[in-house]
C-alpha positions as CSV (number, residue, x, y, z in Angstrom):
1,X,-69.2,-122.5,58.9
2,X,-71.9,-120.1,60.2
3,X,-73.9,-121.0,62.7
4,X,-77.8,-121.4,61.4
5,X,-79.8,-119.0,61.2
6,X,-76.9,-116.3,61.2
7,X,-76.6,-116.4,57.2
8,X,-77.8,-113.5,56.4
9,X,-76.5,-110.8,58.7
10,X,-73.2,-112.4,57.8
11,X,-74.3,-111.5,54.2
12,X,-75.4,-108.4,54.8
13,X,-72.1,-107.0,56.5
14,X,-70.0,-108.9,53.9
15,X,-72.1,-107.0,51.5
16,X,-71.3,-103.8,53.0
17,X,-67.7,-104.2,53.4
18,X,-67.0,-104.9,49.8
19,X,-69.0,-102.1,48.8
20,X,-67.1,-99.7,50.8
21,X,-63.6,-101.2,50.0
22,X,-64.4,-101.2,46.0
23,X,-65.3,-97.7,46.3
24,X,-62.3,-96.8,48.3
25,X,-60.3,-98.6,46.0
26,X,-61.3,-97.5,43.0
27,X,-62.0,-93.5,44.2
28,X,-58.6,-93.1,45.5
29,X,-56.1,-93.3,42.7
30,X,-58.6,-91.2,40.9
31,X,-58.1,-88.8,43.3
32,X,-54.3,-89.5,44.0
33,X,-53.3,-89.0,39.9
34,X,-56.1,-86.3,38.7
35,X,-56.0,-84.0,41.3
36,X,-52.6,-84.8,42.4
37,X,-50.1,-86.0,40.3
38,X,-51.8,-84.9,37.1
39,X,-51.9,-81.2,39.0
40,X,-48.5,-80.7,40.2
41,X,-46.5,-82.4,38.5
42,X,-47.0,-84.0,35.1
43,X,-50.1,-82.1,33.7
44,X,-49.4,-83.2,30.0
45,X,-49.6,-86.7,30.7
46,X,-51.4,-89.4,28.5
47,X,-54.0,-91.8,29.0
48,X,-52.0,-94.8,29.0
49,X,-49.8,-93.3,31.6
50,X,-52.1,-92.2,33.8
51,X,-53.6,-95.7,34.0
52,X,-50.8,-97.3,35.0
53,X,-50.8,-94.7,37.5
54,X,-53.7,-95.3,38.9
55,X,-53.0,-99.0,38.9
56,X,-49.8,-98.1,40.7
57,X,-51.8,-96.3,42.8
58,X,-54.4,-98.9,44.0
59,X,-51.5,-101.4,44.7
60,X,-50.4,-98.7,46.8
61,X,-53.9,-97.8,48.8
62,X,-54.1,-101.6,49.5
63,X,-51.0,-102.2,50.7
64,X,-51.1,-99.0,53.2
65,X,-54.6,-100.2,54.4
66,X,-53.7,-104.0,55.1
67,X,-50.4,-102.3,57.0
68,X,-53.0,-100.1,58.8
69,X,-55.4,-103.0,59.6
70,X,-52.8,-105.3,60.8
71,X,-50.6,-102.3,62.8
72,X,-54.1,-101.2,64.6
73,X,-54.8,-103.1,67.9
74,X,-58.0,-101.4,69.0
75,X,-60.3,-99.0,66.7
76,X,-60.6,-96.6,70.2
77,X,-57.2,-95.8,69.1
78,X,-57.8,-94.8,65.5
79,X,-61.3,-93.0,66.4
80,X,-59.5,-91.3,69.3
81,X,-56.4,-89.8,66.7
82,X,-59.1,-89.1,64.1
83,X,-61.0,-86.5,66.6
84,X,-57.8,-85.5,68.5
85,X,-56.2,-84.1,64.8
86,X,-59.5,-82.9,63.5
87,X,-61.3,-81.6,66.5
88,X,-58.8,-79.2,67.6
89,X,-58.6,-76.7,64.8
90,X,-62.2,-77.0,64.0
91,X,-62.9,-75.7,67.2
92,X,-60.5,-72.6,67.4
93,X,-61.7,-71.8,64.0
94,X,-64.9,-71.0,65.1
95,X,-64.1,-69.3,67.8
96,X,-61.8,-66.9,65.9
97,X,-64.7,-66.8,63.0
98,X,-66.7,-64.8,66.7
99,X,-64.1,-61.8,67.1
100,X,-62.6,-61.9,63.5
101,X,-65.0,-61.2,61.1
102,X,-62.9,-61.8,58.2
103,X,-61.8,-65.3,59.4
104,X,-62.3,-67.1,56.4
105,X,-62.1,-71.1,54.5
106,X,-57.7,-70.6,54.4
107,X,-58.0,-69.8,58.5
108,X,-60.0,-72.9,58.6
109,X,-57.6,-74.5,56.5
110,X,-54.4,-73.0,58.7
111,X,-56.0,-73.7,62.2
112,X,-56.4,-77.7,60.8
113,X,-53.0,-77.7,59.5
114,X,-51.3,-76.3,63.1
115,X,-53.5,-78.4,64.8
116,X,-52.6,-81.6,62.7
């Protein structure tokens, strides 16, 4: 039971939970079977396939979140790999893109990929 007066803010980031887990949910098996799947290896696929693909999918991006959220002990952790894999690249990129001039988006790309 919530405390009084605490109703609404509980609302409020209940609210905003759901709203980013639906869109999570439901963005990335589009993403995982049209620009994957649908790209590489099976482009002459049918509907009905493809929507049990996506279903398969969704099973799959919920069970690899509730892993993540149960494995994860402190979000420092996760915030802390997030910048230490990203960060890295993104900064010797644009340091090359000062002496090379024809450093381009697949150096970018290449500097992440080393880095990751």
């Amino acid at each position: 039971m919530c405390p009084p007066g605490s109703r609404v803010p509980f609302g409020r980031l209940m609210a905003a939970f759901m709203s980013n887990f639906a869109a999570t949910i439901n963005a990335a098996p589009a993403y995982i079977v049209n620009d994957i799947y649908k790209r590489f290896f099976n482009p002459n696929t049918t509907g009905r396939f493809e929507v049990s693909m996506s279903r398969l999918a969704s099973i799959a991006v919920l069970i690899v979140g509730i892993l993540f959220g149960l494995l994860t002990t402190r979000i420092t952790d996760v915030m802390m790999w997030i910048v230490g894999a990203l960060y890295g690249g993104y900064v010797m990129a644009n340091v090359l893109k000062w002496y090379w001039w024809r450093f381009n988006g697949y150096g970018y790309f290449w500097e992440w990929r080393r880095e990751f």
